[in-house]
N, C-alpha and C positions, 0 to 999 in steps of 0.2 A: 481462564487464560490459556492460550495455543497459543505454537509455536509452527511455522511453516516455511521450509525452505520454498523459492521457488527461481525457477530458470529466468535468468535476464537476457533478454533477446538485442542487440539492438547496440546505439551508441547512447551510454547510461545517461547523459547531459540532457538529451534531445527525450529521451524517458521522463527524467525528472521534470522539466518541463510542461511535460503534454500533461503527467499524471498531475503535476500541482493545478493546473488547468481545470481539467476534470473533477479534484476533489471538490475544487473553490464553485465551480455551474452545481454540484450538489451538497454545496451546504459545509463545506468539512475543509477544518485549517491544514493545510501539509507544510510542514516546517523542518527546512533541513540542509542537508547538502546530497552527491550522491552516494555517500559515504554510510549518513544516520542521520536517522531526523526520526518527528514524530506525529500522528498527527490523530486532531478527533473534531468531535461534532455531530450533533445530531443522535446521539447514543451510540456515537462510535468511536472507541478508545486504544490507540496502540502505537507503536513504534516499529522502526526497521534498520538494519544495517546490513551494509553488502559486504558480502565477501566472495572473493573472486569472482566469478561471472554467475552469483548467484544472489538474491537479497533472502534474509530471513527475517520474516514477518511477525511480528508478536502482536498479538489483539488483545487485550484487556476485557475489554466489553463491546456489545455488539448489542444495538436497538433490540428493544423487543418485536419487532414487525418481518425482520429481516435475519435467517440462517446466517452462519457465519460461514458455512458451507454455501452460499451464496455471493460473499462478498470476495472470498478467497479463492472461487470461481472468474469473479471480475478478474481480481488482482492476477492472474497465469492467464486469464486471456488479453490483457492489456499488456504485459510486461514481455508475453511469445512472439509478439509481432512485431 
């Protein structure tokens, strides 16, 4: 299990959104609000909640196929723009 702050860029509604979009084209439930939610699938296990203009990330489990240091890459490049 990790924990990882990261910068929310953006109008957090229009975030949450796009990201539940993105989870659901590969594979993975996102369930929440833009507050906390949680989500997994695919051997991918965690939860988030934001605070002030940041979300902290907690991962559980992470595929075997796939760094977590890969996915946590995604998540600071989707969430900067």
């Amino acid at each position: 299990m990790a924990t990882y702050k990261l910068p929310l860029m953006g109008d957090p509604d229009l975030k949450l959104m796009q990201l539940k979009k993105a989870a659901k084209e590969r594979g993975v439930d996102f369930r929440g609000t833009v507050d906390k939610g949680d989500f997994s699938g695919r051997g991918l296990k965690g939860y988030y909640r934001r605070e002030g203009g940041d979300i902290i990330v907690i991962i559980i489990k992470t595929p075997f196929f796939i760094s977590e240091s890969a996915i946590v890459s995604q998540l600071k490049d989707f969430l900067s723009v």
